[in-house]
C-alpha positions in Angstrom: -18.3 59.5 37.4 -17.8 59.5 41.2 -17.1 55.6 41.2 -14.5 56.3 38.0 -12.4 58.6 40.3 -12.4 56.1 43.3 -11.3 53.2 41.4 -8.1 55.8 40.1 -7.7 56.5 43.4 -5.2 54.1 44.6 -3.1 54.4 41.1 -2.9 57.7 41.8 -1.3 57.4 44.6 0.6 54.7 43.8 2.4 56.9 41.4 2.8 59.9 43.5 4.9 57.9 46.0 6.6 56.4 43.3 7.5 59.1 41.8 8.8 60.6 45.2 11.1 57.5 45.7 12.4 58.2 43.0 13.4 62.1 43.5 15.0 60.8 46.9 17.1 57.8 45.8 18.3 60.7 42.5 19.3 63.3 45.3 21.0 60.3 47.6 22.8 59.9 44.4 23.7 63.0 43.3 25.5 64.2 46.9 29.3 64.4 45.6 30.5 66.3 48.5 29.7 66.7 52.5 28.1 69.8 53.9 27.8 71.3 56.8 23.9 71.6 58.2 21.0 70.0 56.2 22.3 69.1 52.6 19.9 70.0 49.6 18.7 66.3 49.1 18.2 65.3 53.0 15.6 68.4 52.2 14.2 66.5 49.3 14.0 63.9 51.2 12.0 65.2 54.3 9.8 66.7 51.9 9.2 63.8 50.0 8.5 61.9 52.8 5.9 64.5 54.2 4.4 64.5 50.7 4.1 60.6 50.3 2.7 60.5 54.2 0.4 63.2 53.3 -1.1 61.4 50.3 -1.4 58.1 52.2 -3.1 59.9 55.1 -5.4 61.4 52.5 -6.3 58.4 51.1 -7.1 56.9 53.7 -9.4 59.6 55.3 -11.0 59.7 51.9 -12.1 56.3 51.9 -12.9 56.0 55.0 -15.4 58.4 54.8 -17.3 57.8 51.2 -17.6 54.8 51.8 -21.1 54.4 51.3 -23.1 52.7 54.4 -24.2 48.8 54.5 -26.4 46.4 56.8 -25.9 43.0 57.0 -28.5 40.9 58.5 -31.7 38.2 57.5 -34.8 39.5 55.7 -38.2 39.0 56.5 -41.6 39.5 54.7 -43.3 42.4 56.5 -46.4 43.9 56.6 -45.4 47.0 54.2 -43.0 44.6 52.5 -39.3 43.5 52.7 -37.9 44.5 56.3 -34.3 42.9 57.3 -33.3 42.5 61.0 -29.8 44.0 61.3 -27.2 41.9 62.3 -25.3 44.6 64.5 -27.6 46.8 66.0 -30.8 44.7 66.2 -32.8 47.1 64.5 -35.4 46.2 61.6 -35.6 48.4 58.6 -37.9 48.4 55.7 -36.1 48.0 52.7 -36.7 50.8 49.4 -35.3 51.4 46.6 -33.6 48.4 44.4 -35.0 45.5 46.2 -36.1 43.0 43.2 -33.2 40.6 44.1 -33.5 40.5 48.0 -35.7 37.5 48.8 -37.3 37.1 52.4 -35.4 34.5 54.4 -32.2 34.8 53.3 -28.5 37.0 54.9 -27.8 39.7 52.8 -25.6 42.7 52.9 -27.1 46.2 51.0 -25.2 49.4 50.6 -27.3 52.5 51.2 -28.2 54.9 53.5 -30.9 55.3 56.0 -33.9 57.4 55.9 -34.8 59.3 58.9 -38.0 58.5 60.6 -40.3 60.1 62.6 -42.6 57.3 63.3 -42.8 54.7 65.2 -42.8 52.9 62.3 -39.6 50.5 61.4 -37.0 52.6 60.3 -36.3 52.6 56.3 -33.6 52.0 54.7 -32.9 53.2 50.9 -31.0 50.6 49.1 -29.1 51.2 46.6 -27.6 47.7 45.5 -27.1 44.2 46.9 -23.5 43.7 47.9 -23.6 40.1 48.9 -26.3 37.2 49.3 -25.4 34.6 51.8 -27.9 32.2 51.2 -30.9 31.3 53.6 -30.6 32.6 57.5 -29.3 30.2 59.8 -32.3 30.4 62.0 -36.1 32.2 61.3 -36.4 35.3 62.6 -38.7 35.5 65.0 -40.4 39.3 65.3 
């Protein structure tokens, strides 16, 4: 259900600011005579301009904040089982959840979140798919 609504997402809006183009190119149109002051469709116009920059802005703080958390970096086989070494932060996690298809020795990318630790224990991670294999690692990971 969640994923249905983000995928209708960005029709949505493209509608909305379709819709609101429209609305101002009809009130440029309609203007027959000057006025003094703001004229009824430079109003229109504001507004729908504030409306379509609102939906964008929106948007765009919507996705940038569901979007769901991912680690990229090589896999190894640990001692508790399948840990990968993250590429940007350095930090190995044991891997839980849907790992059947992650292999040891190979670059991957999983979306998931990260499960809070309090040992010294390598921190988990809770996957909840593989988003991309890129093949084996360029070089073994030495631990």
């Amino acid at each position: 259900m969640k994923r249905q609504f983000s995928d209708a997402l960005p029709k949505l809006a493209v509608w909305v600011l379709l819709l609101f183009t429209a609305l101002t190119a009809r009130s440029q149109v309609i203007a027959e005579s000057p006025c003094i002051g703001v004229c009824k469709n430079e109003v229109v116009g504001i507004l729908a301009g504030i409306a379509g920059g609102s939906a964008a802005i929106g948007i765009g703080v919507y996705f940038a904040f569901h979007h769901g958390h991912s680690i990229t970096g090589c896999t190894v086989a640990g001692a508790n089982g399948i840990q990968l070494q993250s590429q940007g932060d350095q930090q190995t996690y044991a891997l839980i959840g849907v790992v059947a298809a992650v292999k040891p020795g190979d670059r991957i990318r999983v979306s998931g979140k990260k499960e809070k630790q309090k040992t010294s224990d390598p921190q988990q991670f809770l996957v909840e798919r593989l988003t991309r294999d890129y093949g084996p690692c360029a070089a073994p990971q030495a631990r």
